[in-house]
N, C-alpha and C positions, 0 to 999 in steps of 0.2 A: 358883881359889884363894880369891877376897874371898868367893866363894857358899858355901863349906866353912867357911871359919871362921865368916862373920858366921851361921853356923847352928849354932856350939856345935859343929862336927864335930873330929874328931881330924885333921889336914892333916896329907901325908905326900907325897911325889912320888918316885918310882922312875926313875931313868936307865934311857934305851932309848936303843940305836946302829942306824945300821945304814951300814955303815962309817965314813966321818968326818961321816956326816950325825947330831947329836945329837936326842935323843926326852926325852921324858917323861911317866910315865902318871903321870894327878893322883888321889891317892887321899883321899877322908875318910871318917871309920868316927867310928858313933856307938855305941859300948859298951850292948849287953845288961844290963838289971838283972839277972839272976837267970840267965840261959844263955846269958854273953856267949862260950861259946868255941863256942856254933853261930850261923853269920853268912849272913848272905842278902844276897847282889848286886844292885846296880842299875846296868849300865853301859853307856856306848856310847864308841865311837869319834871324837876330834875333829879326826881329819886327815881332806883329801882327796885326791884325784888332780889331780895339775898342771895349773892353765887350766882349773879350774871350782869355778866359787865354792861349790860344795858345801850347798849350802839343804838338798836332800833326802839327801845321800850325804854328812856324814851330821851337818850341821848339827841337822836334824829330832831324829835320836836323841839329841843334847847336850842339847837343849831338854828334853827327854822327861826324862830324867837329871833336870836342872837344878829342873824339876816335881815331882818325886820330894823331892827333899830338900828343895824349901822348905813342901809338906806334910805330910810323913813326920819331920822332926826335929823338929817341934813336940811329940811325944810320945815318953815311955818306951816302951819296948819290950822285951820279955823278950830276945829273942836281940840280936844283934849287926847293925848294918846297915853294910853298906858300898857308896861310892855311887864308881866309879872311871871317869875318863875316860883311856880307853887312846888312844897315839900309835902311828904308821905301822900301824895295820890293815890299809893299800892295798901296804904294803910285803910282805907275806906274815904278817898277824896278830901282829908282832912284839911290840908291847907286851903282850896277852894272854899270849902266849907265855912273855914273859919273868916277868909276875906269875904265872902257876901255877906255873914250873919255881924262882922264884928270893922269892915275892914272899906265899908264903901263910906266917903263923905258924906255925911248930909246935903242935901239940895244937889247932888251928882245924879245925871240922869246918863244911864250905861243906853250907847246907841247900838253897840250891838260886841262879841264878842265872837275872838278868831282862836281856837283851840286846836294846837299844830298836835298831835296825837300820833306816835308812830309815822311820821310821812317817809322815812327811809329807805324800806325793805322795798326792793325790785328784783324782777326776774319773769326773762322772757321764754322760761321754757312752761311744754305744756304742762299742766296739771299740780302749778305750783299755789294754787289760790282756791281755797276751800268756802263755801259760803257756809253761815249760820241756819239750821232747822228752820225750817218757814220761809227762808228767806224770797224764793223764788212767788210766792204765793203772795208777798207786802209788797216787795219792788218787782216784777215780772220784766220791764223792759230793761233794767241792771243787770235780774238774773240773766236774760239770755244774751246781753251783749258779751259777757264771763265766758258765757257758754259755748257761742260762735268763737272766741279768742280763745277755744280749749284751756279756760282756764288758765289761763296765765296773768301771773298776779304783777302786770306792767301796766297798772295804774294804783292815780290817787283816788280814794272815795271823799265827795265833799257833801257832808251831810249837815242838814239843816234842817229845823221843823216848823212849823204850822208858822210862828212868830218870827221866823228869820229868812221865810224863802228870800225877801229880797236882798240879804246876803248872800245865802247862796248861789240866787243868779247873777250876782255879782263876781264872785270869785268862778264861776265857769267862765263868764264872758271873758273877764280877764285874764285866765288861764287862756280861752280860745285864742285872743289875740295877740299875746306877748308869748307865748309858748305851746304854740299847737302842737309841737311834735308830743307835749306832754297829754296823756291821757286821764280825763278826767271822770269819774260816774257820780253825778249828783243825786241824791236822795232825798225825798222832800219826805219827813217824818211826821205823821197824823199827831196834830197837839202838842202836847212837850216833849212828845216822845217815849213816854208812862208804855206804850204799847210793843215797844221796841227794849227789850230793857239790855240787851247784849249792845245797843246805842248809845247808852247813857252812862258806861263807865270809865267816864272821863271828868274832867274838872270842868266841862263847859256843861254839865250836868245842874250842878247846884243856884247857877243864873238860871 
C-alpha cells in the first residue's frame, strides 16, 4: 500500500473471500496521458501455501512487481499502468479471478499483461532444473537448450501464447539488450494455453 501511494499511484484494494477466510488484491494504477482507457498489467501474487516462508513462491514475483513501479512511475506514459498484487492464488487463482470477473472498468481495454511468477530461484549447478511430462515433445528447442546446459536451472522461462507472442518478443528482446548476461527461454504456448495446463497456474491464467 505505502509503495502505491508514496509513488503518485492511484491505491485501491478489492475484497477476496474464500469462505470465512478474508483476501485482498492491492491494486495501484497510474492513469495514461493520452490512452488512459488502454492499460497494461504488472502483477504477482502475495500469498503463499502454509509452512513456507514463500521467498521464491512467490515472494520473488512481489519484489519484481515492487521494481516495476518504483522505475516505471517516475514517468508519464501514454497508456494506463496498473501494478496489482493478487491474494489466495494457492487457493485456486481466486483474487485473479475475482479482478477479471468483478474488477476491470468498463470501456478498459487490458493491452496486455506481465505475470512475475516465481522469477527468483537460480543455480548453476548441473541437474538443478527438472522439466514437466511432455515437455521435450511441445517445446523441443527449450527442452534441448536445458539439456546441453546439463540442466541447470540459470534461467528465466518467458512464456506467452498464441494472443501475446508479441509480448513475449518483447520481453526477450529487452531482456537481450539491457541484460544479456541474463538467460532467457521463451515459449510460445498453442492458443490460451488450455494444452499446457502445468502453464496456466498462475494468475495471468484467468485474462
Amino acid at each position: 500500500k505505502n509503495l502505491f501511494i508514496n509513488a503518485g499511484l492511484y491505491y485501491q484494494e478489492q475484497a477476496v473471500r474464500l469462505g470465512n477466510t478474508p483476501g485482498k488484491n492491492l491494486i495501484g494504477t497510474q492513469p495514461g496521458t493520452t490512452s488512459a482507457e488502454k492499460v497494461v498489467i504488472n502483477d504477482a501474487h502475495y500469498d503463499t501455501v502454509a509452512n513456507a516462508p514463500g521467498a521464491d513462491d512467490n515472494g520473488s514475483g512481489t519484489v519484481g512487481v515492487m521494481e516495476a513501479v518504483r522505475l516505471l512511475s517516475r514517468y508519464p506514459m501514454k497508456k494506463t499502468l496498473r501494478f496489482i498484487g493478487f491474494d489466495l492464488e494457492e487457493s485456486g487463482l481466486l483474487g485473479s479471478v475475482r479482478y477479471v470477473s468483478q474488477g476491470i472498468p468498463a470501456g478498459e481495454q487490458i493491452e496486455g499483461v506481465f505475470n512475475h511468477e516465481m522469477i527468483g530461484y537460480w543455480s548453476d549447478q548441473p541437474n538443478t532444473q527438472t522439466l514437466p511430462t511432455g515437455f521435450s515433445f511441445l517445446f523441443p528447442a527449450a527442452a534441448a537448450a536445458v539439456e546441453a546446459n546439463q540442466f541447470r536451472g540459470d534461467f528465466i522461462t518467458n512464456v506467452g501464447n498464441t494472443a501475446s507472442q508479441s509480448l513475449a518478443l518483447l520481453f526477450s528482446n529487452a531482456a537481450q539488450q539491457y541484460v544479456p548476461d541474463l538467460k532467457v527461454i521463451t515459449l510460445d504456448v498453442p492458443g490460451n494455453g488450455q494444452s499446457v495446463s502445468d502453464l496456466r497456474r498462475s494468475d495471468h491464467a484467468p485474462f
